[in-house]
Residue, then its C-alpha position, 0 to 999 in steps of 0.5 A: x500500500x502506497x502513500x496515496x493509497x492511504x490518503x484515500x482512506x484517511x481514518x481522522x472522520x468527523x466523529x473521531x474528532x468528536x469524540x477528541x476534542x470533547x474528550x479534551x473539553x471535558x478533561x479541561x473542566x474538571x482540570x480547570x477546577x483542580x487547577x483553581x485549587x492548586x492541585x499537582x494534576x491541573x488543566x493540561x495533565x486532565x485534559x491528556x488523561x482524558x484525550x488520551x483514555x479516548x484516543x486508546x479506546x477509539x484505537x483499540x476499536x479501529x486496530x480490532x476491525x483492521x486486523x482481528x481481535x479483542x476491541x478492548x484489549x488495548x483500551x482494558x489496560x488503561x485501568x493499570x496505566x492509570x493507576x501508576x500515574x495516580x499512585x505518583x499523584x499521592x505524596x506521604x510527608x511527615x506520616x501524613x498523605x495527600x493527594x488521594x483526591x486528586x488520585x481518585x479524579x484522575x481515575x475517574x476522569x480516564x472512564x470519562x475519556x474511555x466513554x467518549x471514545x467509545x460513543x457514549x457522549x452522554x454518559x461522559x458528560x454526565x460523569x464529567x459533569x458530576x464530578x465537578x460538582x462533587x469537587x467545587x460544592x462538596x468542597x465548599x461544605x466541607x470548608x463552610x460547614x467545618x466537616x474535614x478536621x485536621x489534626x495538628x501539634x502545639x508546643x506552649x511555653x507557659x510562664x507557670x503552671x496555673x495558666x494551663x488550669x485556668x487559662x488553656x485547658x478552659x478554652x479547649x473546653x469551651x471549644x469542645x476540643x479533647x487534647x490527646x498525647x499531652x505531656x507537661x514538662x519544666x523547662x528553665x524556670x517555666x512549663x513546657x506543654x505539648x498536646x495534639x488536636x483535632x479540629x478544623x482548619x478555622x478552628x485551629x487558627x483562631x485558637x492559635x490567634x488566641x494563644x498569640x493575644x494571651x502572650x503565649x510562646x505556642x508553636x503549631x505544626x502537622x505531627x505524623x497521621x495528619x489529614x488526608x486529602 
């Protein structure tokens, strides 16, 4: 088969580039919100994942109707593909792991491809569609409604040891905040105290803006089996 003969049968048709070009415009959505997010998987490494997933599944169907074969055998491998690519998404940093989220999107967002390439717009953008909108307003409860905690270490610097009883432990208590791994201990001539909380983020903030008003030496880090995200 010469070069002109296969200009002949140009295999591009109007419905491949269908399928691609909305298979990058919905990869582009989702991408865009993750992007708005500061996520490490933003606009163009969505709108590839998807592009990509439908362009594999589109040629999976065309190499099996050209010389025999399983149609999803190419398009079957994309689970495992996009697996190790969401695994490289997960950062674990300080016994705390982020990045499942984003994980769990571009998972997700690859059967969003799979079904553009293989026909099935609506459902594409159904899913496309869903996902957003669990991304954005999910995450707006979340942060409006204080429902994702995060768990956080203090080290105070108290000038003696009645501020902690009268002081600290009551503004934990009107909070309904239980500190865990609490230890107490004399260091040059005043107490060191270190507790862990779980609270949410506004929560953890203002009672470090609290500590800072009372004079408090406090430090707040992340400590091992933070939140995960």
């Amino acid at each position: 088969m010469n070069f002109l003969t296969e200009l002949q049968g140009i295999d591009l048709t109007p419905a491949i580039v269908l399928r691609l070009v909305l298979a990058s415009v919905l990869g582009g959505v989702v991408g865009l919100e993750r992007e708005l997010r500061g996520k490490p998987a933003g606009l163009r490494t969505n709108m590839f994942i998807c592009a990509g997933s439908a362009l594999f599944t589109i040629l999976s169907e065309m190499l099996s109707l050209r010389w025999g074969g399983d149609p999803t055998r190419i398009a079957s491998q994309l689970i495992p593909g996009i697996g190790f690519i969401g695994a490289g998404s997960i950062i674990r940093a300080q016994g705390s792991v982020h990045g499942l989220t984003t994980a769990a999107t571009i998972f997700v967002l690859a059967s969003v491809g799979m079904a553009v390439g293989s026909g099935y717009y609506w459902t594409g953008v159904f899913a496309a569609v869903m996902m957003v909108l669990a991304l954005s307003l999910l995450g707006w409860l979340e942060r409006h409604f204080e429902w994702k905690t995060e768990v956080r270490s203090y080290e105070l610097l108290l000038p003696e040891s009645e501020i902690l009883v009268t002081t600290v432990m009551p503004e934990l208590e009107r909070r309904d905040l239980h500190p865990h791994n609490f230890t107490c201990r004399p260091q040059d001539g005043k107490v060191e105290v270190r507790f862990e909380l779980d609270a949410s983020v506004d929560q953890h903030r203002d009672l470090l803006k609290k500590f800072t008003t009372w004079n408090l030496a406090c430090q707040m880090v992340q400590p091992p089996g933070g939140r995960m995200d």
